[in-house]
C-alpha positions as CSV (number, residue, x, y, z in Angstrom):
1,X,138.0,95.6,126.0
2,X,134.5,97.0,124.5
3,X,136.5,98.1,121.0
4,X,137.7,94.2,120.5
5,X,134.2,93.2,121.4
6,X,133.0,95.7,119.1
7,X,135.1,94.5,116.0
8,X,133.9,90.8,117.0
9,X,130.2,92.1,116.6
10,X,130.8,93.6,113.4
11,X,132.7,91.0,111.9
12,X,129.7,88.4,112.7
13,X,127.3,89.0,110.3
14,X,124.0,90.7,112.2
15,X,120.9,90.9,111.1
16,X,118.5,94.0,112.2
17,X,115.3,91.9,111.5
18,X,113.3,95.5,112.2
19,X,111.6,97.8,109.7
20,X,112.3,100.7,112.4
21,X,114.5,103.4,111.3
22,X,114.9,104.5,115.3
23,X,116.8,101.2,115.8
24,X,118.6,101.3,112.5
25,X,119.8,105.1,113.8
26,X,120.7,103.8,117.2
27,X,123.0,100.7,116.1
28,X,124.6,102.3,113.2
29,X,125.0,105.9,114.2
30,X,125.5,105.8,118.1
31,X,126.6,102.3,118.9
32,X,128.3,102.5,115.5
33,X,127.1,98.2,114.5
34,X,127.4,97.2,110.9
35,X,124.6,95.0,110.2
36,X,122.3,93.9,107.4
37,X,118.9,94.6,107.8
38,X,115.9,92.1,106.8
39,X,112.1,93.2,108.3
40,X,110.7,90.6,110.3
41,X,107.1,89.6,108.1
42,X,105.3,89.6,111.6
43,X,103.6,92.9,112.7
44,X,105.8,94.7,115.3
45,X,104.1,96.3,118.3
């Protein structure tokens, strides 16, 4: 069930709109997420 929800995910176009490689790390290498990633222009805190 979670690898067919997994496939949907990554087949749907997500955007990481996050300048923080610590999230970028976390979706791609242990969640394993494809995704595009665009910063946010707002400050992150």
């Amino acid at each position: 069930m979670l690898k067919s929800f997994m496939t949907h995910l990554n087949n749907c176009g997500i955007v990481l709109a996050s300048k923080s490689s610590r999230r970028k790390r976390i979706l791609e290498e242990i969640v394993g997420l494809k995704f595009e990633v665009i910063p946010s222009r707002f400050e992150e805190d």
